[in-house]
C-alpha positions as CSV (number, residue, x, y, z in Angstrom):
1,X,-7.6,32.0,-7.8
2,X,-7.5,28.3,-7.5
3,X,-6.7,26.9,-4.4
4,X,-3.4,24.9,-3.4
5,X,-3.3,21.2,-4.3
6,X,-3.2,19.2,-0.8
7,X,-0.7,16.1,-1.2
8,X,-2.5,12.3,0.1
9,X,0.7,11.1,1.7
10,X,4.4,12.0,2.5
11,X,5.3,10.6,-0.9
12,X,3.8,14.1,-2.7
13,X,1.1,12.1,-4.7
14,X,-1.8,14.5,-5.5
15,X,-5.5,12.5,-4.9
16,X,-8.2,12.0,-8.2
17,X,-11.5,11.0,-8.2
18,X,-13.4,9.4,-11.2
19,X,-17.2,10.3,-11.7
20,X,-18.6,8.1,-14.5
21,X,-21.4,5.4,-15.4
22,X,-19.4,4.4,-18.3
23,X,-17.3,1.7,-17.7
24,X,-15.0,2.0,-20.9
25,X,-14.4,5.5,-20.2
26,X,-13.1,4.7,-16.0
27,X,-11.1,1.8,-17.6
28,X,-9.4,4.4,-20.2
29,X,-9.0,7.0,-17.2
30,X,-7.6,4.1,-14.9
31,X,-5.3,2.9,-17.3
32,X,-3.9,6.8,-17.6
33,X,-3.4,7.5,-14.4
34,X,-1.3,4.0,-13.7
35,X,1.3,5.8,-16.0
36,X,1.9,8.8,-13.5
37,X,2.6,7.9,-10.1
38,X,2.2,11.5,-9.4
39,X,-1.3,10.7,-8.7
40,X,-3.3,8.4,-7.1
41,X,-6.9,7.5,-7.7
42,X,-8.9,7.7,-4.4
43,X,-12.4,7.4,-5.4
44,X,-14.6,6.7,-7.8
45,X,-18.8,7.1,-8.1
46,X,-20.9,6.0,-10.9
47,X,-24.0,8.8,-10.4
48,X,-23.6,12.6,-11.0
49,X,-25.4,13.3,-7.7
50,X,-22.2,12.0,-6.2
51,X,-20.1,14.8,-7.2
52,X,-21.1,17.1,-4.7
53,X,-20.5,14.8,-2.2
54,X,-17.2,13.9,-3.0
55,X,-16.2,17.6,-2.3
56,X,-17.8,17.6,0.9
57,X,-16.9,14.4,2.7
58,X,-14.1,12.8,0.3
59,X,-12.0,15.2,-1.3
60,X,-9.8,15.2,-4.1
61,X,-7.2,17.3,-5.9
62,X,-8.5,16.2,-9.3
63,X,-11.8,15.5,-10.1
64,X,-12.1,13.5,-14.0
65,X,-15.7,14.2,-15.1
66,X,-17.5,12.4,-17.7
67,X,-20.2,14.9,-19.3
68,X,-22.0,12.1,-20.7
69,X,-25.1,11.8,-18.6
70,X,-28.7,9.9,-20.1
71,X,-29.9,12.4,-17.4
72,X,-29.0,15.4,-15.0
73,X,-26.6,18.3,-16.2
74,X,-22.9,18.0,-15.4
75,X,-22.0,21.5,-16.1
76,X,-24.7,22.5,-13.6
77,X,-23.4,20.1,-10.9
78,X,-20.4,21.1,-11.3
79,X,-21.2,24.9,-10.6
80,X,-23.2,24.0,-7.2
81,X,-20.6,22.0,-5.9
82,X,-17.6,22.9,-3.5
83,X,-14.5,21.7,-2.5
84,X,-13.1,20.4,-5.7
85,X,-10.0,22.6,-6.7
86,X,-9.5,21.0,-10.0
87,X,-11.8,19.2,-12.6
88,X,-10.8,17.7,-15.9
89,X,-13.9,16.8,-18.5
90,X,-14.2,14.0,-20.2
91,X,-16.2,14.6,-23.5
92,X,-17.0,12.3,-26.5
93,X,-16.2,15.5,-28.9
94,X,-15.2,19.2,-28.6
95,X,-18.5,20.9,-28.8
96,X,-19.0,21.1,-25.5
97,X,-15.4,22.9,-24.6
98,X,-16.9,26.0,-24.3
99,X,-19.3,25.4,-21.5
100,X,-16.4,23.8,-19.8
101,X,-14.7,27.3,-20.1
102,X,-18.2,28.6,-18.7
103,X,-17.8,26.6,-15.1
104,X,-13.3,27.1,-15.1
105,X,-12.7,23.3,-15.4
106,X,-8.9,22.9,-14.9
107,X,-9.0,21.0,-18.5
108,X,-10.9,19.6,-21.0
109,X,-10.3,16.1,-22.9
110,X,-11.9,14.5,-25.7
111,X,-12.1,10.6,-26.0
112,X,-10.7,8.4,-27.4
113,X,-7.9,10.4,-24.6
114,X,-4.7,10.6,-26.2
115,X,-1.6,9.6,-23.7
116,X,0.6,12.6,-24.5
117,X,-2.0,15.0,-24.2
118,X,-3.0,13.5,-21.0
119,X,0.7,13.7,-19.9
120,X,0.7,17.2,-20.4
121,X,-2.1,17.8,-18.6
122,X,-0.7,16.7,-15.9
123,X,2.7,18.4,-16.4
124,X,0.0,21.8,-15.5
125,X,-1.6,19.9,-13.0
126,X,2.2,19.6,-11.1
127,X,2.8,23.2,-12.4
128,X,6.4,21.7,-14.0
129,X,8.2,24.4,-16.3
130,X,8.6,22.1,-19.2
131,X,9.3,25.1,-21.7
132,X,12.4,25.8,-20.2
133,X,13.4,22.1,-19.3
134,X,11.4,19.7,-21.6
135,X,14.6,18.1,-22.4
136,X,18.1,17.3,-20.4
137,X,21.4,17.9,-21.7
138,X,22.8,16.4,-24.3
139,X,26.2,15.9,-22.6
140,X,26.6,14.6,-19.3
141,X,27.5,17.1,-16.5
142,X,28.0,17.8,-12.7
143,X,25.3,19.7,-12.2
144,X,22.0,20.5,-14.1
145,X,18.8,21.9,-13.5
146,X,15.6,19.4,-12.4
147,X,12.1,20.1,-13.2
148,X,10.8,18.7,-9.7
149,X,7.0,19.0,-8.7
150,X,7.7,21.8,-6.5
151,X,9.9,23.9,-8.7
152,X,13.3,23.7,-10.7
153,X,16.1,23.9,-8.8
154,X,19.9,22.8,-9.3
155,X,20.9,19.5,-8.2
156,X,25.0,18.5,-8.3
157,X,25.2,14.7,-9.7
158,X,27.4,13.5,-7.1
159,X,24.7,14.0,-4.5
160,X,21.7,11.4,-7.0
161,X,21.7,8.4,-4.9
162,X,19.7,6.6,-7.6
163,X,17.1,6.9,-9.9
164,X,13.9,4.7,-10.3
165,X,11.3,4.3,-13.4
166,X,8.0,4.3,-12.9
167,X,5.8,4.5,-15.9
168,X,6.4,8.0,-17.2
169,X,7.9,9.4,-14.2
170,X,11.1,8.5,-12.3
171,X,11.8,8.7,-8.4
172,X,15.2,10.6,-7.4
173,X,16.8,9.9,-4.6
174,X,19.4,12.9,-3.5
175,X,21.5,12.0,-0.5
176,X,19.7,13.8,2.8
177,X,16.5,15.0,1.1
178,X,12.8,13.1,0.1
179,X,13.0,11.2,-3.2
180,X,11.1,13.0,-5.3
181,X,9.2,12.5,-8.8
182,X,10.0,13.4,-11.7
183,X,8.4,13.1,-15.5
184,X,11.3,12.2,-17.3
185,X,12.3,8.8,-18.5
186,X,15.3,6.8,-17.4
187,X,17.0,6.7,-20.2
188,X,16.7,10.5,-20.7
189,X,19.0,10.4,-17.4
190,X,21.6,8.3,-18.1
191,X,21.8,10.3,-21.5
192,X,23.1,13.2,-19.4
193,X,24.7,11.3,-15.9
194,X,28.1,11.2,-15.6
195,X,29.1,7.4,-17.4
196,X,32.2,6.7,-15.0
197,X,29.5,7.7,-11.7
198,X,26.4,5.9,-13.1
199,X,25.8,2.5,-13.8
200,X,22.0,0.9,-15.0
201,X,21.7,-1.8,-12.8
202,X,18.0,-3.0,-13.8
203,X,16.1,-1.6,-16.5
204,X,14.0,0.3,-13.9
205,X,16.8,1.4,-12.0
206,X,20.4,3.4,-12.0
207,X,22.8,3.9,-8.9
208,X,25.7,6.4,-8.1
209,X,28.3,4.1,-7.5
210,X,30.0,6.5,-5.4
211,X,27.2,5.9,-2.7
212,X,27.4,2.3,-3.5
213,X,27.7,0.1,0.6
214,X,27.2,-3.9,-0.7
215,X,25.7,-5.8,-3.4
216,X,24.2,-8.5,-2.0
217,X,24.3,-11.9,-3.7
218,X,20.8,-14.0,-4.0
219,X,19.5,-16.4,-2.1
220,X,17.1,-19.1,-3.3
221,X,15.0,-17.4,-5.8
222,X,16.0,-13.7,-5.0
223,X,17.7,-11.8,-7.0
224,X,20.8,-9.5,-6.5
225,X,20.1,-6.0,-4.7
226,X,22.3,-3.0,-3.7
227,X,22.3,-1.1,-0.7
228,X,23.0,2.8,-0.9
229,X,24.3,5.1,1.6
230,X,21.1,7.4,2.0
231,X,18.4,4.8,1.4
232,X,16.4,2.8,3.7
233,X,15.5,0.3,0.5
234,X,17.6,-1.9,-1.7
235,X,17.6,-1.3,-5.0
236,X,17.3,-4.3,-7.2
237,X,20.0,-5.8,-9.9
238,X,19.3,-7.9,-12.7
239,X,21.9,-10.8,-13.3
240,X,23.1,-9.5,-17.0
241,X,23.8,-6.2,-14.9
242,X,25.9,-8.1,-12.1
243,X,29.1,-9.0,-14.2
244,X,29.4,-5.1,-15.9
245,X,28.4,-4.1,-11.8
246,X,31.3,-5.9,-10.5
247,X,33.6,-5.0,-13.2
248,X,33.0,-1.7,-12.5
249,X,33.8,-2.6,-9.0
250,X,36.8,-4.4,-9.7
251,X,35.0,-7.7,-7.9
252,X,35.6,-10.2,-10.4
């Protein structure tokens, strides 16, 4: 049984490590994990011997291993080492996915990496249930089910504070709880939000206007930002989204 994934900081972002001498393939691994906020790349080594030490002394959730080596056997290192819970392969082709089988790597990838199959890797790698909420409703409602890192769980629509894109994923803030992650895109959420409660302020950001304090008007070479009852951080406006914001609250 594989052991729990341990969480870097209080924002729930699981740790990875990269273990490569090619420089194309950490630049293509890099570029990947950027689009999931969900994890955060801690270390990286360029020699295979490194691998063990990286369980011992720095310690990952995710280990990405390239199995491309002019010398040494990763499959091998892999089997001696300890303390990495999880470790995805990088390989040039498939005909080395069945020794990756051999040693239990989490996953297995094949390069040139493809983005969605990378995405749902990590959709495992969260343990999301994605057959039975892959897509939100197609009409808005009060209350739907949200495929959060730690589980699904219902979540009413006036208690979404606002909801933030990043990359793939977007943060949710619910009034007197943690923001948390989730891999579904912005406009996915305002497809099935409430339009007389919701409003798309910037194009990385939506706010319940029922939690709605102040909008704030710039000065110098800021821009507009909203303050929400329930969190600490303004949320940004763009100005083509200030005159439909303040009709909506009858400021004109």
């Amino acid at each position: 049984m594989l052991p729990s994934l341990s969480k870097t900081n209080k924002s729930n972002v699981l740790s990875a490590g990269i273990v490569t001498a090619n420089p194309d393939v950490r630049e293509d691994i890099e570029h990947l994990l950027r689009r999931h906020p969900a994890l955060s790349l801690s270390v990286t080594a360029d020699a295979l011997s490194e691998v063990s030490q990286i369980g011992r002394s720095s310690p990952v959730d995710v280990l990405f291993l390239d199995v491309s080596w002019p010398e040494g056997d990763p499959f091998q290192t892999l089997a001696d080492s300890v303390g990495i819970p999880r470790v995805v392969l990088i390989a040039p082709d498939d005909r080395l996915a069945r020794r990756a089988f051999d040693v239990r790597a989490f996953d297995f990838l094949v390069q040139p990496i493809d983005p969605e199959r990378f995405s749902q890797m990590v959709r495992v790698l969260l343990g999301l249930d994605w057959r039975k909420s892959a897509e939100p409703s197609p009409t808005p409602a009060e209350e739907f089910f949200v495929p959060f890192e730690r589980g699904r769980r219902m979540v009413q629509a006036s208690e979404l504070v606002a909801i933030l894109a990043y990359g793939n994923y977007t943060q949710v803030c619910i009034r007197q709880q943690k923001e948390e992650l989730v891999l579904r895109s912005l406009s996915s959420w305002m497809q099935q939000l409430p339009e007389n409660q919701f409003l798309r302020v910037h194009r990385n950001a939506a706010i319940n206007l029922k939690h709605l304090r102040m909008l704030s008007e710039p000065d110098g070479i800021d821009s507009y930002q909203v303050l929400l009852e329930g969190r600490a951080e303004p949320v940004p406006v763009s100005r083509r989204s200030v005159a439909g914001l303040k009709a909506r609250l009858s400021l004109r």
